[in-house]
N, C-alpha and C positions, 0 to 999 in steps of 0.2 A: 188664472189656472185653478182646478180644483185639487182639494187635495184633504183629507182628511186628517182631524183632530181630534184625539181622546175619542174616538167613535163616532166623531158628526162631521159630517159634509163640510167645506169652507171652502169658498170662491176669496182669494187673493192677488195682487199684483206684486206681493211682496216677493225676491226672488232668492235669499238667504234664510234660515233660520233665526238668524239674529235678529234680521227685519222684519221675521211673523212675530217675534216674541212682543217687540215694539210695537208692533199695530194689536196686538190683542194685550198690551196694556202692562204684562208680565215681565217681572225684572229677573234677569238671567242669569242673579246671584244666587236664590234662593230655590231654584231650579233641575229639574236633572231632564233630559231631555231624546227618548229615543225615534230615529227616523229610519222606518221600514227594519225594524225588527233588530237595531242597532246600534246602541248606548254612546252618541256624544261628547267630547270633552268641551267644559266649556270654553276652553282658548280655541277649538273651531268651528263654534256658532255663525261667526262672522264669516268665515268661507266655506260654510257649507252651502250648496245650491239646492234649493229646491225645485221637484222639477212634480208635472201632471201627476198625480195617481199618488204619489207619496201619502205615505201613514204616517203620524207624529203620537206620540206617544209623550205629552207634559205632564210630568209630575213634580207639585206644588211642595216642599218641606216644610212642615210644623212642626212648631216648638211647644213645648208642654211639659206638666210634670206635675 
């Protein structure tokens, strides 16, 4: 399915949020996570579905100071 990431196109078979984070490598600790304009909790990553056309919005947390 396609579906778009942080601005770029991605062809996926993954069918969960929890299971793109995993294929693109990203631990879903350090994470915040919005799909089509819509701020996720991370207790449902794991049952969220993704489906065609979907926008993700991953953003990464740094630490610093």
């Amino acid at each position: 399915m396609k579906i778009r990431v942080n601005g770029e196109d991605k062809d996926t078979r993954q069918q969960t949020v929890a299971g793109l984070l995993e294929e693109m490598g990203v631990a879903s600790g350090g994470v915040a996570v919005e799909l089509n304009m819509k701020v996720l909790k991370k207790a449902d990553l794991g049952a969220t579905p993704l489906g065609e056309d979907d926008v993700l919005e991953i953003i990464n947390f740094v630490g610093g100071g």
